[in-house]
N, C-alpha and C positions, 0 to 999 in steps of 0.2 A: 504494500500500500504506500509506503514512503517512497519509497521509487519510483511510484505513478508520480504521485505528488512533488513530487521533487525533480523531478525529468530534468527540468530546462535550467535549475539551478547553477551547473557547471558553465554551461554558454552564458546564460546573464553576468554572473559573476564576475568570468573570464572577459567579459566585453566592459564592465564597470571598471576591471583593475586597470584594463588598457586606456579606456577614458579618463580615470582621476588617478592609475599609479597605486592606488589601498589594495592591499595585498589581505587585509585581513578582516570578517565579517562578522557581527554580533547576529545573530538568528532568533528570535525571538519569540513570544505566543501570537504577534500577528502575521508573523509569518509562516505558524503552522494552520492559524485561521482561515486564513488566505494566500497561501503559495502564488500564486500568479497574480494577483493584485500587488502583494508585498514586493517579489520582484521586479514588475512594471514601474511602478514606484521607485525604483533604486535604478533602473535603468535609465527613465526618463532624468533623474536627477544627476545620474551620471553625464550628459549631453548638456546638462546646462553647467554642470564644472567646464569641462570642455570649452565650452563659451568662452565664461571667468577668463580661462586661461590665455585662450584664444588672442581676446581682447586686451590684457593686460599685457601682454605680452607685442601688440599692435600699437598700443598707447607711449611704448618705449621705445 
């Protein structure tokens, strides 16, 4: 059952360490709530660090 639930875990993860560099992840009760909300969540947040960086990085 975790397995199911947990599927896409390693690709999201792996694509948030790429976009912010964090290598390491708190997992929590909303995350076993909602596996794929919680992840979606941490992806889309991941692309707007990205941005931050992006930008700051533009602004020098």
């Amino acid at each position: 059952m975790c397995a199911d639930l947990f599927r896409d875990f390693q690709f999201g993860l792996k694509l948030i360490q790429q976009n912010t560099g964090r290598n390491t992840f708190e997992i929590g009760p909303e995350a076993v709530q909602n596996p794929n909300k919680y992840l979606s969540d941490l992806v889309v947040a991941s692309y707007g660090a990205t941005t931050k960086v992006a930008d700051a990085r533009a602004a020098t």
